[in-house]
N, C-alpha and C positions, 0 to 999 in steps of 0.2 A: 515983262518982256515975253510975248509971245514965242512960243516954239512950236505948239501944233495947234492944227485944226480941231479937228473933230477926238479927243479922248474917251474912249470906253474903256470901262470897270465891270468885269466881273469878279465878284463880292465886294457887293457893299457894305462889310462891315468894319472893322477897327479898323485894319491896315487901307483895305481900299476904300474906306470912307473916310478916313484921315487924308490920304493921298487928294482923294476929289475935292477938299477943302481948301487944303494946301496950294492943287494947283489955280485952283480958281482965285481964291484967296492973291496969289501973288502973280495972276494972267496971264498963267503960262501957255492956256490953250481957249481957241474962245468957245469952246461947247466941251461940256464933260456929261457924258451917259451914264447909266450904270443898268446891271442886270443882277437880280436877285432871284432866287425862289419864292421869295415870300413879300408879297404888294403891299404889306403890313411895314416891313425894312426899307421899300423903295420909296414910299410915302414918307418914312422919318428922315431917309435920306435927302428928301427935295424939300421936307420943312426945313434942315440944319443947314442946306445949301450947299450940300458936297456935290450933287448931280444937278442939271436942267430937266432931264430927262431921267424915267425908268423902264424897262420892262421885263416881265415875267421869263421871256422869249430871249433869243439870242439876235435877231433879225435888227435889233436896234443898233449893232455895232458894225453895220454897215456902211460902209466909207469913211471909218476912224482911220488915223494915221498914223494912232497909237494905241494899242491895246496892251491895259494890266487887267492879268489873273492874277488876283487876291483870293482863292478859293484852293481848300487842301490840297495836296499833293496828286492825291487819287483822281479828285474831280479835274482839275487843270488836264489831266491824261486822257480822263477817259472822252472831256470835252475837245480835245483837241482835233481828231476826224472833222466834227460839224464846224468848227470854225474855221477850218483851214479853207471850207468851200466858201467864207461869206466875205472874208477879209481883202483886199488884194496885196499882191505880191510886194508891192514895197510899205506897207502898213507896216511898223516896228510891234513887235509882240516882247512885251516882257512879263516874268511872274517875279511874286516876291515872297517867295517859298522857301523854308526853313532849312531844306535840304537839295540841296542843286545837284549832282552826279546824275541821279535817272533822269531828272527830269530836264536838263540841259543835253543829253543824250537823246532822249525824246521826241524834244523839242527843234533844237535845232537841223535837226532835218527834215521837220516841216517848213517851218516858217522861215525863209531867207533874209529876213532880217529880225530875227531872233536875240535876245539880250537875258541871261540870267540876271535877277538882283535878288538880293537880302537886307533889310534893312534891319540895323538892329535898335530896334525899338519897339513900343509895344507894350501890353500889361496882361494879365490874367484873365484880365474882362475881354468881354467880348460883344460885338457888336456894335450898330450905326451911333446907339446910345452914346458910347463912350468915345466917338468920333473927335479928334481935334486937329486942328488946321497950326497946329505947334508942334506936332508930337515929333516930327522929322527934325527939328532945327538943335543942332551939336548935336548931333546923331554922328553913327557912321553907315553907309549901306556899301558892302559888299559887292561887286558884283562879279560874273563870272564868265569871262568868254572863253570860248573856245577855238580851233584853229576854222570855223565856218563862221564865224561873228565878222559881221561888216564894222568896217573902224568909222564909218559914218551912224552906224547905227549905236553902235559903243559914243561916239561923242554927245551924240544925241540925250542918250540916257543919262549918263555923266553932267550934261547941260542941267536937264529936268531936277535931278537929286539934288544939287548946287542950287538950285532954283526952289526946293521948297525946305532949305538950310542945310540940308547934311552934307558931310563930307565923303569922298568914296575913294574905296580901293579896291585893287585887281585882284582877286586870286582862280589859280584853276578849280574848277567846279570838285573834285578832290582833294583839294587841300581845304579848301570850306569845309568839307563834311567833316573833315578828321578834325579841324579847329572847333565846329561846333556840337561833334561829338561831347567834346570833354566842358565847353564852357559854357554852353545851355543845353542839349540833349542829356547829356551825365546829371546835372542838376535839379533837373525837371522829375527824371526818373527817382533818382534817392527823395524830392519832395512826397511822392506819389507814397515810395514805397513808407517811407519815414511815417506818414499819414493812419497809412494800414496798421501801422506795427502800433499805434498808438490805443490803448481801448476805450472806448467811448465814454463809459459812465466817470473817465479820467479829465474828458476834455471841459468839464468847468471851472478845469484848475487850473487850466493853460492861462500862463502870462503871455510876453512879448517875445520870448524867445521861441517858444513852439508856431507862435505865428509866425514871427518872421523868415522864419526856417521853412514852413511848409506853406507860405504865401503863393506861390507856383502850382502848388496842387489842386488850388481852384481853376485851373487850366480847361479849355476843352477836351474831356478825353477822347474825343475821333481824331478831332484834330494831331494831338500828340500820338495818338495811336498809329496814323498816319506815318508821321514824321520818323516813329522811332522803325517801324517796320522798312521806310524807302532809304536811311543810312545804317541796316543792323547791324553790319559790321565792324563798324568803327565805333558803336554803341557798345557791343559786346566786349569790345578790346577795353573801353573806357571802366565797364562795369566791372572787369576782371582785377583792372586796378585801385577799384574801389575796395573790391571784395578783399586782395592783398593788404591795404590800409587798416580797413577793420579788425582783419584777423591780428594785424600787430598790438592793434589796441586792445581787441579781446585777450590776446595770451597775455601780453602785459599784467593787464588786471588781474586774471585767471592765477600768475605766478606774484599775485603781489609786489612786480618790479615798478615801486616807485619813480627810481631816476628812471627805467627805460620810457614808463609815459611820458615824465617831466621832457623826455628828448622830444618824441615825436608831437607833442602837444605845442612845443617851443618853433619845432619845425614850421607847423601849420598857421601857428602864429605871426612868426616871419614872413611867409609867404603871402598869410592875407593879407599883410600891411605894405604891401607891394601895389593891391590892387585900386587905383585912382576914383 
């Protein structure tokens, strides 16, 4: 079922080359463009068939009726000037950015029909490579309006996510952060750091569980660099409560109090059997 014309992607990689899959894949739009840096990603993107169309340039997303920024936090901002001259006023602009507060702030006072989303899904990899035209379906995305978000342009996008399987919910672009503070930014970060604290001539001993644990820290680090610098506050609060955790478990050990690990280990226990 058709819902737009003409779609443009800028970044063509996982997220927005999963997206150009998806929507093609299930006809949501009859042309889907994309815009990359590198002719080498636009090229695998038009063999996999998430794009018709690539270019280097921005100039290609001219008379979309729908533009996704799939490209870091930094870039979607600093890019936002030169598109704002190419697009027109009623083209829906949405990004699907890890951290909404700035750049829902940003943004929607450019773009009048502006839509924040987050989709949560995704993998460590990176790139048109690991592109799939499934990756949205029982998903959930996020999205985020604000009191300037058109309720035409909210349905619209609502429509689209429904349309390449996920399911969506509301929340304010602030309450995102502080949610994904703790359940992917907190996590990302303790993989990274866990990684470091590890010494290397150690790591041929690693079984499943060092993997599974530090699986995230194959992550992009601009990318995350990005993300954790545009939410730091609610990063910081999370990591402070980390640091609190630790220290229970370090003195614990420190004072040899068995029951008091057996508690907080029981705790943690409980809680992750909570998680679906």
């Amino acid at each position: 079922m058709k819902i737009f014309n003409k779609v443009a992607i800028v970044g063509t990689g996982l997220i927005g080359g999963s997206l150009g899959l998806a929507i093609k894949s299930n006809k949501l739009a009859s042309k889907v463009v994309g815009v990359s840096r590198h002719k080498k990603s636009l090229l695998e993107a038009r063999k996999k068939g998430a794009i018709n169309e690539g270019s280097i340039t921005l100039n290609i997303i001219r008379g979309a009726d729908l533009l996704i920024l799939a490209t870091p936090v930094n870039t979607i901002i600093s890019l936002t000037p030169q598109i704002s001259k190419m697009i027109s006023k009623d083209c829906i602009v949405m990004d699907v950015g890890s951290s909404k507060e700035e750049i829902v702030s940003r943004l929607s006072r450019v773009f009048p029909n502006y839509v924040g989303a987050h989709p949560l899904a995704g993998s460590e990899k990176r790139g048109i490579a690991f592109a799939n035209k499934e990756l949205f379906k029982g998903s959930l995305c996020i999205v985020t309006p604000d009191n300037k978000t058109k309720k035409s342009a909210l349905l619209k996008i609502k429509k689209l996510w429904s349309g390449v399987g996920a399911k969506t919910m509301e929340t304010t672009p602030s309450t995102h952060d502080k949610i994904m503070a703790f359940v992917s930014h907190l996590p990302h970060a303790v993989s990274f750091a866990l990684m470091n604290s590890v010494p290397e001539v150690f790591l041929r001993f690693a079984a499943s569980g060092l993997k599974d644990t530090t699986r995230i820290s194959a992550s992009e680090p601009q990318l995350w660099a990005d993300i954790f610098m545009s939410n730091y506050k609610n990063i910081l609060t999370a990591l402070g409560l980390l640091e609190g955790n630790l220290k229970q478990i370090k003195i614990a050990i420190k004072t040899r109090n068995r029951a008091a690990l057996i508690k907080i280990l029981e705790k943690s226990k409980t809680k992750r059997e909570k998680l679906k």
